[in-house]
N, C-alpha and C positions, 0 to 999 in steps of 0.2 A: 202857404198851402200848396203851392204849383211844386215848391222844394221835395216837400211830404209825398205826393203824388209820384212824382219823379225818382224818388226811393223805393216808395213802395213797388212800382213799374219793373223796378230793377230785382228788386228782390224774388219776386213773383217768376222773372224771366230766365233768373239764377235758381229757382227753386225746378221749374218746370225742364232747367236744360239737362243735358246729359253728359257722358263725361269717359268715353271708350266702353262704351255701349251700356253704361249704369247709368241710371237717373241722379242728379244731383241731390235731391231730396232725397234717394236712399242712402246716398254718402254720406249726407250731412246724421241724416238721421240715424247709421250704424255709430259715427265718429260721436254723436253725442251717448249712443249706449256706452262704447266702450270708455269713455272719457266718465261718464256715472259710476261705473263697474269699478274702475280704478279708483276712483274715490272712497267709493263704499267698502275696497277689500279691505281697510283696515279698519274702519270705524264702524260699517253694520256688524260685524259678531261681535266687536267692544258692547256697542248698544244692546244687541239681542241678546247675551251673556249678561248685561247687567241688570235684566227687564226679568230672566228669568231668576236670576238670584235676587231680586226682591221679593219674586212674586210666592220663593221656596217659604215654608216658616220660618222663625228666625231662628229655633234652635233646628234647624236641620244637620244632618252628620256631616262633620268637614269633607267628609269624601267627595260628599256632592260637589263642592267647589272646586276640588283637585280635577271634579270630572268634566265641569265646564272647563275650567283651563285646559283639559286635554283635546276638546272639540276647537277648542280657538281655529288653528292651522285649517282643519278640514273644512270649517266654515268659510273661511277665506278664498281657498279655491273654489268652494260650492259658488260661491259669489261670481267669481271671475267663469265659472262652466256658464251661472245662468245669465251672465253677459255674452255670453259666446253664444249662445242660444237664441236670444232673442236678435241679437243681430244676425243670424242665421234667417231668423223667422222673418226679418224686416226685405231678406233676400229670397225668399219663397222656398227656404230649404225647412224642410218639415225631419224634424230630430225622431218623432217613429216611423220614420220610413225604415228599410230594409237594407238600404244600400250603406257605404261605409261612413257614411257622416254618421246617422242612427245608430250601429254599430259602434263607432267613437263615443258617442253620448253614454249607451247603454254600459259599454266598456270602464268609463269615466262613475258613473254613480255606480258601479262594481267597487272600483278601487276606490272611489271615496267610503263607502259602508264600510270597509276591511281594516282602512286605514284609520278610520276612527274606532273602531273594534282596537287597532292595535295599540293605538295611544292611550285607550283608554286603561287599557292593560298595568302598566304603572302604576299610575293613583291608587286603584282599585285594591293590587297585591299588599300597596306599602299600607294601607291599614288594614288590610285582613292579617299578616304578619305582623304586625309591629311588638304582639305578645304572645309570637311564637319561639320558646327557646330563647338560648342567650341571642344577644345584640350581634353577634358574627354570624348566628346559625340563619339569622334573618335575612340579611343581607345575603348569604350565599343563598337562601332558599329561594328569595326574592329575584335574584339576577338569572340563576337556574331558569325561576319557571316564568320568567318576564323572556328570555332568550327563547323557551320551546314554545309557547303560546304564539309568539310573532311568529317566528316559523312555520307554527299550524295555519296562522290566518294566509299569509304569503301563499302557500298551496294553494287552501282553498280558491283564495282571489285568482290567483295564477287557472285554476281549473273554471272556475265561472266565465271568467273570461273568452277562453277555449271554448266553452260550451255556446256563449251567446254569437261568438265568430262560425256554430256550426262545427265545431272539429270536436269528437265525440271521444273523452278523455278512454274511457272502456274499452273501446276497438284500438284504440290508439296503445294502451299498455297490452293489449291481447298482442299486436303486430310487432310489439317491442320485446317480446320475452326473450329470445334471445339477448339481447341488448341490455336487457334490464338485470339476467344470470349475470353478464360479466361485470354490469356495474356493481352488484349485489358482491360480487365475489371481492372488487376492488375496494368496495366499501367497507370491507370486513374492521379495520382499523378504526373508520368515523364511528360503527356502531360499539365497537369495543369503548372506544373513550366516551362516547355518549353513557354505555351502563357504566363505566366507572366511575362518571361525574355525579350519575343516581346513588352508589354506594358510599360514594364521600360526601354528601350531603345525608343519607338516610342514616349512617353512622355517626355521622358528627367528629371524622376522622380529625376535624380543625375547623377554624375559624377563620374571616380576617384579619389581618396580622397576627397572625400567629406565628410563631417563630418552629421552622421545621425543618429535619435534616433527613435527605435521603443519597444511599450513596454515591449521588451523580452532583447533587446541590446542597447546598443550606441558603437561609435566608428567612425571610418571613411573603405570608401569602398575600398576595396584592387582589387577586380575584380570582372567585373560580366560574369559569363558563360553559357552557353547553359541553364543549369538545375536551376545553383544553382548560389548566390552571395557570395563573402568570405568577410568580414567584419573585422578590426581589431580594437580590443578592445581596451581602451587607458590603459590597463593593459598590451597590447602588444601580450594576447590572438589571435589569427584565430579562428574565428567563420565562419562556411557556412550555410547560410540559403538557405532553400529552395526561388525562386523566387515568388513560389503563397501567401506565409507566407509576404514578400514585400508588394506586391499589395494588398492583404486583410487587410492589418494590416494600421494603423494611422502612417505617416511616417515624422518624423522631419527631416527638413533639414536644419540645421544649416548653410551650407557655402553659402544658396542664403539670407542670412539677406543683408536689405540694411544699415540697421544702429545695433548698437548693444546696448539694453537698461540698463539704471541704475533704479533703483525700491527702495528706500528706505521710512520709517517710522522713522523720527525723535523725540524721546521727552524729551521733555524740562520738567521741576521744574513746579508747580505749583505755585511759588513763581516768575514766570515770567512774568514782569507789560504787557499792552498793545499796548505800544509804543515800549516797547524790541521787543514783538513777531513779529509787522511790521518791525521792522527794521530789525529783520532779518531771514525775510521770501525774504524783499529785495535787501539786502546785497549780499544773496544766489543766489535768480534768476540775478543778476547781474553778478554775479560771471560766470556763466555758456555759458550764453548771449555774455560776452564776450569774451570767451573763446573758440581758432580757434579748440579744439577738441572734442568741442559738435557740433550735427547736432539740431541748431532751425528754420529752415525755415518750417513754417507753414506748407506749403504746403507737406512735407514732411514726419514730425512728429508730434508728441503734446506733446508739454513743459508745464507740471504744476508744480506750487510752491505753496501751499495752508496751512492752519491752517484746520486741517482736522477733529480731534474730540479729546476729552476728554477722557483720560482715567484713569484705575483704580488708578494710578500713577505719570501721566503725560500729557501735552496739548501735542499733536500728528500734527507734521508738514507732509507732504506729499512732498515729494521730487520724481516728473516723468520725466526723460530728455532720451536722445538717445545721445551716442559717434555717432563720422565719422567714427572710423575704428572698423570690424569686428573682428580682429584679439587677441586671448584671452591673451595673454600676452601684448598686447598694452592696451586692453579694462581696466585691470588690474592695468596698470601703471596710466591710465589716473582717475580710480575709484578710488585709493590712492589720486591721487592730491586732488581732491573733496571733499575727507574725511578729510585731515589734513586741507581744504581751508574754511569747515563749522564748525569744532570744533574752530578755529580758528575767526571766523566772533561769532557763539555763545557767546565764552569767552570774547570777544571783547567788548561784547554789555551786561556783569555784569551777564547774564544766566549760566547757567550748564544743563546735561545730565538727566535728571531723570531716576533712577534706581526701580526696581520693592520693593515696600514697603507697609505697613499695618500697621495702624494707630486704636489703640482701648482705645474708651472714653467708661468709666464707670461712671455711675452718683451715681449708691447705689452697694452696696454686694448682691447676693440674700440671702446669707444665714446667716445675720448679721455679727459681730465684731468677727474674728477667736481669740479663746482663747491661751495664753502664757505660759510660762514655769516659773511655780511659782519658783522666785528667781533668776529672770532673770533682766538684766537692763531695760528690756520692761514693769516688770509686773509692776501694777500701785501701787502697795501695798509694793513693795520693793522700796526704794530710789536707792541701788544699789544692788550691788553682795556682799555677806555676806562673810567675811576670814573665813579661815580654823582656828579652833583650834589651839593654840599652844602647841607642847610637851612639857611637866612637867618634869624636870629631877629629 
């Protein structure tokens, strides 16, 4: 009992003492909030997150859940402000005061509302879009307007803030207009690319990945953002172009072909009779015709097979058709078949390839009969080559 006593005495005289001019009992008492506060930052919004999605009905819209997971973060710090807080309070500092701790508070559930404004942003877009337009138009429209919304909230918070510190954003841009001409003037580029990124989204000039050639790059589109687009080279390079450089510029787009073309110039020998060259001009367009990996419906495309011109080397077949599939390793596979199916049909029919050559008839010398090497088998006056001497021993 005298032990117990003797603890208690001590505790009592530890509670009451002080400690460079704080009471001990306040120490202990801030070190037990914040040592709470940290406890709690991860498991109260766990718990408060899981109390209210019970308490949602059960068929509520997924979005709802997407939108607790996006408060998670901001409840966390909420947590840790209202540990800051009460240990404040435990020290005699009052958070609506006037001076700059109240200011810091006030400043704090400023950028807390914003910031959950902005998370929420996400969730929110991805199922309001998810059945807008193809699968890439979403994504670009989604990233687009998930990037200008943060941006709007960022001001705004940026300007509440300003205003709760007393600094009065109106007078403030009124004194800056000069300031503000020349940033306006310098800005001229951010807002160029800003309306070009609205154009290439509100046209649906592409997608992502889509594969795009413009005279500076090709590649396919890895993202497109507020400013700028990021492009991947098929060297594997990231390239960002500005969006106004997009819109100005001559824009290929490879992934809306509906068919994908074959283009060849075939030539044949000139030693190839006329009955060869039809037959297999038609052997060729047969081949094609029937063949389920060309697209020949007129209506479509335009399939030609033609004896096209004469050249310096060879009769010039024209070979024009369109595959079904866009896809460049199929396009690939099916343009091989083609190739071994017409060298094949050529050889078939007694012709060959003609190769680039030059052919020179002379009728005279211009500069008469070149003269020989007196004692040669050539010259006319020798019969042949004259022996060497024999040595005389």
């Amino acid at each position: 009992m005298d032990r117990f006593q003797q603890v208690k005495s001590q505790a009592v005289a530890l509670w009451n003492s002080s400690y460079m001019g704080m009471d001990s009992s306040a120490i202990i008492l801030i070190a037990g909030i914040l040592l709470t506060t940290y406890l709690l930052r991860m498991r109260g919004p766990t718990v408060l997150l899981w109390a209210v999605g019970k308490a949602l009905p059960p068929d509520n819209h997924p979005s709802m859940k997407d939108a607790l997971d996006a408060t998670r973060r901001p409840l966390e710090v909420v947590v840790i402000v209202t540990g800051v807080m009460l240990a404040g309070s435990v020290l005699g500092i009052k958070p609506t005061s006037d001076g700059t701790y109240g200011l810091l508070i006030r400043s704090g559930v400023i950028i807390m509302v914003f910031w959950t404004l902005a998370r929420l942003i996400e969730p929110m877009l991805t199922r309001s879009l998810r059945h807008f337009g193809r699968a890439g138009t979403e994504v670009i429209l989604r990233d687009f307007a998930i990037n200008g919304l943060r941006f709007l909230f960022i001001m705004l918070a940026l300007s509440a803030v300003l205003e709760a510190w007393g600094i009065h954003i109106a007078g403030l841009v009124g004194s800056l207009g000069i300031v503000g001409a020349a940033v306006a003037l310098g800005a001229r580029s951010f807002f160029s690319d800003l309306v070009g990124g609205i154009i290439l989204i509100s046209n649906h000039l592409f997608d992502r990945n889509d594969w795009i050639r413009t005279p500076e790059l090709e590649g396919t589109v890895d993202r497109v953002g507020l400013r700028a687009t990021r492009v991947r080279q098929f060297d594997k390079a990231l390239v960002t172009v500005p969006n106004s450089m997009l819109v100005d510029r001559a824009l290929i787009n490879f992934t809306r072909m509906t068919n994908r073309r074959i283009y060849w110039t075939i030539g044949l020998t000139y030693s190839t009779g006329h009955d060869q060259l039809k037959k297999i001009v038609k052997e060729i367009s047969a081949y094609v015709h029937g063949n389920e990996d060309f697209e020949t419906d007129p209506d479509r495309v335009s399939t030609f097979f033609f004896v096209d011109s004469f050249g310096e080397s060879s009769v010039n077949i024209i070979l024009y058709c369109f595959t079904k599939t866009t896809l460049w390793g199929e396009w690939l596979a099916v343009k091989e078949d083609l190739a071994y199916n017409v060298k094949e049909i050529v050889e078939r029919n007694g012709s060959s390839f003609a190769f680039p050559s030059t052919s020179t008839y002379v009728e005279s010398l211009p500069f008469g009969t070149p003269e020989t090497l007196p004692g040669t088998a050539t010259d006319p006056a020798s019969p042949g080559l004259v022996p060497p001497p024999e040595r005389s021993t």
